[in-house]
C-alpha positions in Angstrom: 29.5 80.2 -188.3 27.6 77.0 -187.5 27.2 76.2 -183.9 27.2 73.0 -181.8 24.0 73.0 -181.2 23.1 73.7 -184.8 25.4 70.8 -185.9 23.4 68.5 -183.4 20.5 69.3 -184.6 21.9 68.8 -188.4 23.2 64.8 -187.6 19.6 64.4 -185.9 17.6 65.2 -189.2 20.2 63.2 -191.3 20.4 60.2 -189.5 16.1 60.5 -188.9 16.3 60.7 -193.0 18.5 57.8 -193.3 16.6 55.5 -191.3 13.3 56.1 -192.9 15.0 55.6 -196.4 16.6 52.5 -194.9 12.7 51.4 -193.6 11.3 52.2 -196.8 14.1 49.8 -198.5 13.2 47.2 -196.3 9.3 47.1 -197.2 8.5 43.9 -198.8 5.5 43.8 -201.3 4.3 40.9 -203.6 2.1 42.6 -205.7 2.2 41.6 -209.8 1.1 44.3 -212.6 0.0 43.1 -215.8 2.2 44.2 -218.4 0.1 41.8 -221.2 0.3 44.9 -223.7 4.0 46.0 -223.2 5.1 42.6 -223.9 2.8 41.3 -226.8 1.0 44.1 -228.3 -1.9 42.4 -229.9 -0.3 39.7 -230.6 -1.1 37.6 -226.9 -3.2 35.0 -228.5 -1.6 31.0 -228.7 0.3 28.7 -226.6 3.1 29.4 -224.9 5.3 26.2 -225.6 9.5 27.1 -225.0 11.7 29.5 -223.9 15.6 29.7 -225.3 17.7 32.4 -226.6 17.4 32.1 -230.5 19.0 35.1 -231.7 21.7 35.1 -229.2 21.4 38.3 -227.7 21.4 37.7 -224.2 17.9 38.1 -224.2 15.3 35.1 -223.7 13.0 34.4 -226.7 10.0 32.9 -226.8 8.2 30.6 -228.9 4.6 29.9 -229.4 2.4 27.8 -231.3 -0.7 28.9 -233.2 -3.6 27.1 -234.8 -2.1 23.4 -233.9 -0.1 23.9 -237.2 2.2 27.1 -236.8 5.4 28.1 -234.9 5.9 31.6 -233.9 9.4 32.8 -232.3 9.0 36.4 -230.0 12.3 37.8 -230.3 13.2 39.8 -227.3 13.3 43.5 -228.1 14.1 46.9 -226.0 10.9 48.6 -227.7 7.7 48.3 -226.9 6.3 45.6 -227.8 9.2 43.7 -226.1 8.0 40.7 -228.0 7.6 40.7 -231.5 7.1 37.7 -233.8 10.1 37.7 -236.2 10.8 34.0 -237.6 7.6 31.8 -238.5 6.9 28.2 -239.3 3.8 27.5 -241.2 1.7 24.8 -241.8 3.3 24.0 -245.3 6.4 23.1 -243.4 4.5 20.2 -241.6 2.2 17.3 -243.1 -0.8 18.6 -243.4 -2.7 15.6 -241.0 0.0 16.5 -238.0 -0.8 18.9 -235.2 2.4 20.6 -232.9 1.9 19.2 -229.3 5.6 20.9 -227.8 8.5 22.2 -229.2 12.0 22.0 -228.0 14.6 24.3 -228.6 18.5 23.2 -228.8 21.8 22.9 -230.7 21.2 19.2 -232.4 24.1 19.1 -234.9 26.6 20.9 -232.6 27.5 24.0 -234.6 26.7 26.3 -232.0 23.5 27.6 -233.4 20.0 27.0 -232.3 17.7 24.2 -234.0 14.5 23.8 -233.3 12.9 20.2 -232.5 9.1 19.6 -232.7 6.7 17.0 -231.9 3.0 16.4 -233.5 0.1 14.0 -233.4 -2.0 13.2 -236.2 -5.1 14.9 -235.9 -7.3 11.4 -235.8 -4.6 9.8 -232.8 -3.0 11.2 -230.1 -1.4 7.9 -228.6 1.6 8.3 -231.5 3.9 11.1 -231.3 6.2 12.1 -234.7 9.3 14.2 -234.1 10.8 17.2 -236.6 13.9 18.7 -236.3 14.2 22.4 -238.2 18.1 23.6 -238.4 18.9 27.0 -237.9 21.5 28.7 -239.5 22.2 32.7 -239.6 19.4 33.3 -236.6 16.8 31.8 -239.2 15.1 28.1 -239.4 15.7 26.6 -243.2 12.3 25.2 -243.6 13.0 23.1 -247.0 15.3 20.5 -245.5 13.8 19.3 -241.9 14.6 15.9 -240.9 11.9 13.6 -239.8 12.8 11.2 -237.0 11.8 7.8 -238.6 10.5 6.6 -235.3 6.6 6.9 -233.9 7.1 7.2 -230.1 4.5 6.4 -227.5 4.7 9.9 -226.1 6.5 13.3 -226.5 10.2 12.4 -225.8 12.6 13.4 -223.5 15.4 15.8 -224.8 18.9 14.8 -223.2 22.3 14.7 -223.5 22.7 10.4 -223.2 26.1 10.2 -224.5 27.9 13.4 -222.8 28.9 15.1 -226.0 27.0 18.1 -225.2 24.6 17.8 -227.7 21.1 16.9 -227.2 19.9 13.6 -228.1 16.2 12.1 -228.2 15.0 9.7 -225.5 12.3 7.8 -225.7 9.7 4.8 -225.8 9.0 3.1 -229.7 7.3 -0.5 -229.7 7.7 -0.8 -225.8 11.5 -0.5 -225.4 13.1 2.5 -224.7 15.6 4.1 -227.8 18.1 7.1 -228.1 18.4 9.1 -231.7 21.5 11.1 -232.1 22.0 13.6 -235.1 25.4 13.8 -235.8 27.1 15.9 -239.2 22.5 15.9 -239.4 22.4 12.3 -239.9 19.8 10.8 -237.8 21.3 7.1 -236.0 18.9 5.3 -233.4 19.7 2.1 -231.1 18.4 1.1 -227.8 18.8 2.9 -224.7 18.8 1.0 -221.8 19.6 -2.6 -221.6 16.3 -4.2 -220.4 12.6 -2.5 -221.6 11.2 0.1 -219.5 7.5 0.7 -219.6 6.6 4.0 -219.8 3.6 5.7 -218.4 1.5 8.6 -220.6 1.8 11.3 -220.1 5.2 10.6 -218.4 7.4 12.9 -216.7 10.8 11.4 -217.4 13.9 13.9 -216.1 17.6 14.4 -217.2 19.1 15.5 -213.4 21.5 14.7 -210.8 20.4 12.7 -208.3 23.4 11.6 -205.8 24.9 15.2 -206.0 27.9 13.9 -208.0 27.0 17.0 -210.7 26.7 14.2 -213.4 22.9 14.0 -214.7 21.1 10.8 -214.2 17.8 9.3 -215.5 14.9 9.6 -213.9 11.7 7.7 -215.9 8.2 7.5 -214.8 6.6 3.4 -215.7 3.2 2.2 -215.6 4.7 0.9 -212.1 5.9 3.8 -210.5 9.1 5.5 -210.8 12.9 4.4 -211.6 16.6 6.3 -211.3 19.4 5.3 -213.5 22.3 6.6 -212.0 25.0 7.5 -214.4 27.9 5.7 -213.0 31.4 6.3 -215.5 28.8 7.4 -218.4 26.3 4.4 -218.4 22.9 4.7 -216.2 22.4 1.5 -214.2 19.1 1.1 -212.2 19.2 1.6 -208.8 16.5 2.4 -206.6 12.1 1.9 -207.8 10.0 4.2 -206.0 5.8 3.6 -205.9 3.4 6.7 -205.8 2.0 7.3 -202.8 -0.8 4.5 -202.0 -3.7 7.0 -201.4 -3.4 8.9 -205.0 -6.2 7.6 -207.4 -4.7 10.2 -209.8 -1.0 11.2 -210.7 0.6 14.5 -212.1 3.8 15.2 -213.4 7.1 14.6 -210.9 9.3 17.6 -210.5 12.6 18.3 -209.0 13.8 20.9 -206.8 16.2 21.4 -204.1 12.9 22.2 -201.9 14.5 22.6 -198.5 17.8 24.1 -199.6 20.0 21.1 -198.4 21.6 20.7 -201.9 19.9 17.9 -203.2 17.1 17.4 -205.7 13.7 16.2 -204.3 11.1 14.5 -206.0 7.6 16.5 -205.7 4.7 15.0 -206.9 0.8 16.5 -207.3 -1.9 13.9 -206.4 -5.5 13.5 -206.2 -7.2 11.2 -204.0 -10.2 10.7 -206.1 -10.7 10.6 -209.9 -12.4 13.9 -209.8 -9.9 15.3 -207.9 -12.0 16.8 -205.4 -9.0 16.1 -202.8 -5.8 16.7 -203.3 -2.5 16.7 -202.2 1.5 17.1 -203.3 4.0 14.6 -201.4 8.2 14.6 -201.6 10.3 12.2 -201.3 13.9 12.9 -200.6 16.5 11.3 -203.1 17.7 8.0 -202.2 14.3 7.4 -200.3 11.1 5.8 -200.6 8.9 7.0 -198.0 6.5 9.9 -199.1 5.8 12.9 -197.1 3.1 15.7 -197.9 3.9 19.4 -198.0 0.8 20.4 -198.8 -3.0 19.1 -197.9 -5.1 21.6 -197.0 -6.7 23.2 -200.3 -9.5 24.8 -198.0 -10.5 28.4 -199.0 -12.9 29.8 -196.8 -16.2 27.5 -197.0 -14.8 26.4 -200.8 -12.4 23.1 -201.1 -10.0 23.5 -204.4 -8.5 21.0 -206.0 -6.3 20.2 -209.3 -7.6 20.3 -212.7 -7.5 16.8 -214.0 -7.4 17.5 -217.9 -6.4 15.1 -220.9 -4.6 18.0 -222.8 -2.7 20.0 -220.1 -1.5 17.1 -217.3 -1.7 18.2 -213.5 1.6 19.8 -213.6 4.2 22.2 -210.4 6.3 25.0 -212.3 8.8 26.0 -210.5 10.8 29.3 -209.3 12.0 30.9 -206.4 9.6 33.8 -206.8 10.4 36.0 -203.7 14.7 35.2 -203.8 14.4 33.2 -200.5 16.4 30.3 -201.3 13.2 28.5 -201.2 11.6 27.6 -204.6 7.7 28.4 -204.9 5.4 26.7 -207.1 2.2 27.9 -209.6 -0.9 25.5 -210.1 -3.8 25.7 -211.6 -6.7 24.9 -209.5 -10.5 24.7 -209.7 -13.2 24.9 -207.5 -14.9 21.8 -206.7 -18.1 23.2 -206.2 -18.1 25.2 -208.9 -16.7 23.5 -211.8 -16.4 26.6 -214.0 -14.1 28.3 -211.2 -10.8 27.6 -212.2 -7.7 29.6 -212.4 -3.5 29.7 -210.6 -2.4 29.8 -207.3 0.8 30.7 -205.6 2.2 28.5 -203.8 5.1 29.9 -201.6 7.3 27.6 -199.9 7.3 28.0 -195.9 8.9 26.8 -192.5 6.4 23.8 -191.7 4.2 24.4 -188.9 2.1 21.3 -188.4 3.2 17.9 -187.3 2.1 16.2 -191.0 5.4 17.6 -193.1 7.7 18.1 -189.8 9.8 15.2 -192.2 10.0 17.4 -194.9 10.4 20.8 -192.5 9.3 22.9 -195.0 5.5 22.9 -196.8 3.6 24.8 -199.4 1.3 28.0 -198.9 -1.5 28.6 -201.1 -1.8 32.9 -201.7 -5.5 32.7 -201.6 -5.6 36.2 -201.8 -3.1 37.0 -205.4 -5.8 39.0 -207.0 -3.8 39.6 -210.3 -3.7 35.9 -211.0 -7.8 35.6 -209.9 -8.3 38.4 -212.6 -7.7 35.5 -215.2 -10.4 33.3 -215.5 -10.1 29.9 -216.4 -6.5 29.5 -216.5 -5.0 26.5 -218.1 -1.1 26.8 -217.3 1.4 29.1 -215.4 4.7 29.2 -215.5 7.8 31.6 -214.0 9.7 33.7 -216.4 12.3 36.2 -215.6 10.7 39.1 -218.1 13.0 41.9 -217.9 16.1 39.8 -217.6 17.1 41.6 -214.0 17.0 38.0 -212.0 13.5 38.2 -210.8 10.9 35.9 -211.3 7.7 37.2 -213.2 4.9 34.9 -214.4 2.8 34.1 -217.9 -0.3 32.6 -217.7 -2.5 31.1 -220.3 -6.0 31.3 -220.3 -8.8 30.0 -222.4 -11.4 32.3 -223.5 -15.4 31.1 -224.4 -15.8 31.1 -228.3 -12.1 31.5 -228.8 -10.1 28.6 -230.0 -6.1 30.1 -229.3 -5.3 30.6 -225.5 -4.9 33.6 -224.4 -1.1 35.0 -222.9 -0.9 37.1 -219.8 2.5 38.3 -218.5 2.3 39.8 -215.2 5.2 41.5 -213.4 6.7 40.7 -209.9 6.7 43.9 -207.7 8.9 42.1 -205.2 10.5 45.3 -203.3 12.2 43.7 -200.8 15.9 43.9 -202.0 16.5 40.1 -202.1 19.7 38.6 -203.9 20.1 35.9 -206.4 22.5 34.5 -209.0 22.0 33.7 -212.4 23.8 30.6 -214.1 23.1 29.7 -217.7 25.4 27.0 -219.2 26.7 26.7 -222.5 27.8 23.5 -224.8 31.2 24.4 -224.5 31.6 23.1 -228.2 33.1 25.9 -229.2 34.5 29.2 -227.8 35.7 31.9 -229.4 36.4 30.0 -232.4 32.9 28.9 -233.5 31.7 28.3 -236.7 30.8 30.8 -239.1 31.4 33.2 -236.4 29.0 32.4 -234.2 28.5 33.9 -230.9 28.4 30.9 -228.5 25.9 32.7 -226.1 22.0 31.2 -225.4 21.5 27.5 -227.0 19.8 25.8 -224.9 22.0 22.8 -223.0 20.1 20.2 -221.3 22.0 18.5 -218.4 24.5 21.1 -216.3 24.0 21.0 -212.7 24.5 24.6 -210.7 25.5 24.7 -206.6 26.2 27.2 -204.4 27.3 27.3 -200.6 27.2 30.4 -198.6 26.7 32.1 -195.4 23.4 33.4 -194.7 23.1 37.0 -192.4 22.9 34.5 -189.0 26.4 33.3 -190.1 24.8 30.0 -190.7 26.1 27.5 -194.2 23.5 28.2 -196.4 23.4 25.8 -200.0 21.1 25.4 -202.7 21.0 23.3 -206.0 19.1 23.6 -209.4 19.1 21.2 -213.0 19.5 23.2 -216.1 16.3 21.9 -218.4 16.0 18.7 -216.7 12.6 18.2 -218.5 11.1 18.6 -221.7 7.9 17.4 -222.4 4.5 18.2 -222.0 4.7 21.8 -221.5 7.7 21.6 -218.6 8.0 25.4 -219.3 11.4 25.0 -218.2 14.1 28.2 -218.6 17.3 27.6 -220.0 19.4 29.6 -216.9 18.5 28.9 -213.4 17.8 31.8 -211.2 19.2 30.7 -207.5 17.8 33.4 -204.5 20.2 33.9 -202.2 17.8 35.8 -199.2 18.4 39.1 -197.6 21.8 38.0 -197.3 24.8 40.2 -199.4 27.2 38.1 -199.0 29.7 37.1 -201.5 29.3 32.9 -202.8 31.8 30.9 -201.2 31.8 28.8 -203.8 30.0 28.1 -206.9 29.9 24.4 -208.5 29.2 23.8 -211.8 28.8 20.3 -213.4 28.1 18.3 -216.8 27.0 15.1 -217.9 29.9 12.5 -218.3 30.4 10.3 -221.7 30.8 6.8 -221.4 33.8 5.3 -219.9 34.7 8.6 -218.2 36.2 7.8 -214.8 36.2 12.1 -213.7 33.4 14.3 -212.6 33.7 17.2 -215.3 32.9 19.8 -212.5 34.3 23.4 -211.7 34.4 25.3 -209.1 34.7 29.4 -208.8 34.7 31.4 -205.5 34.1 34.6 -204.1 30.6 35.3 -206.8 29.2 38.8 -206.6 25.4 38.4 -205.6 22.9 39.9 -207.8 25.0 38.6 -211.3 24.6 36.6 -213.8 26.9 33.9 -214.7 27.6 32.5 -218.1 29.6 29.1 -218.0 31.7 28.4 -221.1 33.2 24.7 -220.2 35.3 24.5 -222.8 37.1 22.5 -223.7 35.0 19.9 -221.7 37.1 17.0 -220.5 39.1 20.3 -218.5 37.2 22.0 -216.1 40.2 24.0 -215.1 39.9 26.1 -218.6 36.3 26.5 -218.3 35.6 30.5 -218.6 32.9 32.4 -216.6 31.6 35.9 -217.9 29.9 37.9 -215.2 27.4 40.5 -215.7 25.8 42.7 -212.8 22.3 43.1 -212.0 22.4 46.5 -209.9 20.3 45.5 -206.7 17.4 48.0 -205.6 19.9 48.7 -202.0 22.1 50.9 -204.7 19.4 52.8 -205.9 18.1 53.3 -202.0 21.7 53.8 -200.9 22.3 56.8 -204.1 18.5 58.1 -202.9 19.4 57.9 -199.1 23.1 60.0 -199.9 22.2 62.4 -202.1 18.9 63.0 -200.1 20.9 63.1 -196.6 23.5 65.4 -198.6 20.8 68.0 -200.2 19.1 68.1 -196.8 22.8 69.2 -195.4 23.3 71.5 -197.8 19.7 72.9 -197.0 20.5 73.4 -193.2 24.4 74.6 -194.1 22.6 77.7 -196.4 19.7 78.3 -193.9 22.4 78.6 -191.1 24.9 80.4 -193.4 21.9 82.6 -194.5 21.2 83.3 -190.8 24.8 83.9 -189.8 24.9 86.6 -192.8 22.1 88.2 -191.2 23.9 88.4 -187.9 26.6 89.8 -189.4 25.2 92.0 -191.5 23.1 93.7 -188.3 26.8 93.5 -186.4 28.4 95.5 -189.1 25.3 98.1 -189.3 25.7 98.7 -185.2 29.6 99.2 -185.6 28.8 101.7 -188.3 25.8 103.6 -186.8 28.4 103.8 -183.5 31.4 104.9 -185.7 29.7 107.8 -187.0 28.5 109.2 -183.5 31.8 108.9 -181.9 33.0 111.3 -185.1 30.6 113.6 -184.2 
């Protein structure tokens, strides 16, 4: 029989277990493991140039170029190596004088099936860029019939969807006016783009995003000037606002876009240095619509050491972005060097924080540098960094590429993120929509890479305060944007369900409605694959879901079946003791039985 004392003592042990399970669950660590070997084998040497889903498997591929002159794709696999090289270009497949500079994966004849689109310089000019477009067709790229764009651009173009059809076009500058190539049926048809010429700036950082919040993609272009926004009004992009850098920079980088202060709408960040050896630097935002700049970071001290960005003619100073810790916030990698010692160089962490000084009180939130990441100061002489979500379970791990002394191929380091704190995100990747369950040749429609959609959520964070946050899908593609073809949204410690969830896609010309749809009540911690099909009726568009268990159901199973062994311990000790009692009850009754019969 268990007593009420016993019992009291039982709920105190259980509910002292449950709370330090709980504590433990709440523990938030940021450390990163390198998992180089698990990933690539032996096989970590080139440059790490696209990510897209080749094979569509639901699993992110990746593809690398080797020697200047091959293509490798990493297929995603559940054994070790998780990466293996399975489809190959060679350097017979390109003119032997031509070197691969980036490579951009993407459906460009619209059957549903990933091509592949690369760009090269000839080995004795890098001022002309050529463009190659490889077909794929049964998860393999036909190398015998590429088509070669019969334009020489000033600089790798931008890959877009201009008209709205939902298949990628190519944007940019030949002979100082801006064109648009379209590959219809595979046959290649150019004409200008915009109505009067645009000078573009090299390296430029041209984007395909929206920029009103009206979920239809505008055109964002970087000029020798400064910078421009076509706005996509009814399908045509009209100029309407010129923005100048910021009057201190001696030296640009590349402009990205993020919703940086989770208010919904894009802003423009932009690395700078102040002086041509960039021995001070700086990044600055400016919010859409606006032209005043505002910094969010300028402090690169580090102890008695002043960093600074790596000005470089083949990598441009360049923000990758990802919301590395699921706090709504996106952080940023960089690669930095010492300006004292010039062979220092390697990435940073940049985490994105409440401002607390009066300089980016505008901005209300500011870049951190993680002096301290020792995992990413193991890799010497970094070159790029860039987010990737590795095991496919919503959070953000990183790749870095590193040059080695005497080595010609980067090398490729994949480090894992240890994040413990059970954060919450959603996963959006959006499809063509060309086709649904009726595609070509039987084709699953899952993975090509669609540049263009625009992703929203609103919410209520665990204050009870409206919480919303925005994200481009592949709004860049050039020099090495190491963009994902999903976008991973973080969502905080909060577990609430999405209120709502806003999907959009570019508009063709002369259409008068927003193609946008809206679904409600999204399970956090999933991953959402939008089918918008057929396009011009968003109210037909399907969504798959797939959950991402979080780590809470893991520490709530632990926490249970731990609180329910440990009653089941105290129920036997107590049972075992009332036994006892019993049994020595039972042993006195007898002993006294047998004298009373005497």
């Amino acid at each position: 029989m268990v007593t009420e004392a016993n019992s009291k003592m039982l709920l105190s042990w259980a509910w002292f277990l449950t709370l330090l399970l709980s504590f433990v669950g709440q523990h938030v660590t940021f450390a990163l493991q390198d998992v180089t070997a698990d990933l690539f084998g032996p096989e970590n040497a080139g440059t790490v140039a696209a990510f897209g889903d080749f094979n569509s498997d639901k699993q992110t591929d990746i593809f690398i170029i080797r020697k200047d002159s091959e293509l490798l794709i990493f297929l995603a696999d559940l054994k070790a190596p998780y990466f293996k090289p399975k489809v190959q270009l060679t350097k017979e497949a390109f003119p032997s004088d031509i070197s691969i500079t980036s490579v951009v994966p993407g459906d460009y004849d619209g059957d549903s099936q990933m091509d592949v689109l690369l760009t090269g310089s000839p080995k004795d000019s890098s001022l002309k860029t050529v463009v190659f477009i490889f077909w794929g067709h049964n998860q393999t790229l036909d190398q015998s019939h590429r088509v070669d764009l019969n334009r020489t651009f000033i600089d790798q173009p931008l890959v877009m969807d201009f008209n709205g059809d939902m298949i990628p076009d190519i944007f940019g500058s030949v002979g100082g006016s801006s064109e648009v190539c379209y590959l219809r049926s595979r046959q290649l048809k150019c004409e200008q783009a915009l109505n009067f010429e645009v000078k573009m700036r090299v390296p430029h950082s041209n984007a395909f995003i929206d920029l009103n919040k009206d979920f239809t993609a505008d055109l964002f272009l970087t000029t020798t000037d400064g910078y421009e926004t076509w706005i996509n009004k009814d399908g045509n992009f009209t100029q309407t606002l010129s923005v100048k850098a910021p009057g201190i920079a001696k030296k640009v980088g590349q402009s990205a876009f993020v919703d940086f202060d989770g208010d919904g709408s894009q802003d423009h960040l932009l690395p700078v240095c102040m002086d041509i050896a960039c021995n001070r630097s700086a990044i600055y935002l400016v919010k859409p619509g606006e032209t005043e700049w505002v910094p969010v970071l300028t402090d690169f001290r580090r102890k008695d050491s002043v960093w600074g960005f790596v000005p470089s003619p083949d990598f441009p100073i360049t923000l990758h972005l990802g919301d590395y810790n699921l706090d709504g916030f996106p952080d940023a990698l960089v690669i930095l060097h010492n300006t004292s010692a010039s062979t220092q160089q390697q990435a940073f962490l940049l985490e994105n924080v409440a401002c607390n000084s009066e300089s980016c009180r505008q901005a209300g939130r500011m870049f951190l540098v993680h002096w301290e990441q020792s995992d990413l100061s193991a890799i010497p002489m970094a070159i790029v960094a860039t987010f990737f979500d590795i095991y496919e379970d919503g959070i953000l791990d990183m790749i870095v590429l590193s040059k080695v002394e005497g080595k010609k191929e980067l090398v490729i380091h994949a480090l894992k993120n240890n994040f413990e704190a059970d954060a919450y995100f959603v996963k959006v990747i959006v499809l063509s929509g060309l086709c649904s369950n009726d595609c070509p040749e039987n084709v699953k429609p899952f993975g090509v890479n669609q540049p263009g959609p625009y992703v929203m959520y609103t919410s209520v964070d665990s204050n009870g305060y409206l919480k919303n946050a925005s994200a481009g899908q592949l709004s860049q593609s050039a020099h090495l944007s190491l963009q994902l073809p999903y976008t991973v949204l973080g969502l905080g410690r909060s577990a609430n369900f999405l209120d709502h969830l806003f999907v959009g896609i570019p508009q063709p010309p002369g259409g008068k409605d927003v193609r946008k749809q809206e679904w409600t009540a999204i399970i956090p911690n999933s991953q959402l694959i939008v089918i918008p099909y057929p396009q011009n009726d968003p109210r037909s568009w399907s969504a798959k879901l797939y959950l991402t268990p979080s780590n809470i159901v893991l520490l709530t199973a632990i926490a249970l079946i731990g609180v329910c062994v440990f009653i089941l311990v105290i129920i036997g000790i107590l049972h075992w003791q009332e036994k006892k009692a019993d049994d020595r009850e039972k042993r006195q009754e007898a002993h006294r039985f047998h004298f009373d019969a005497m």
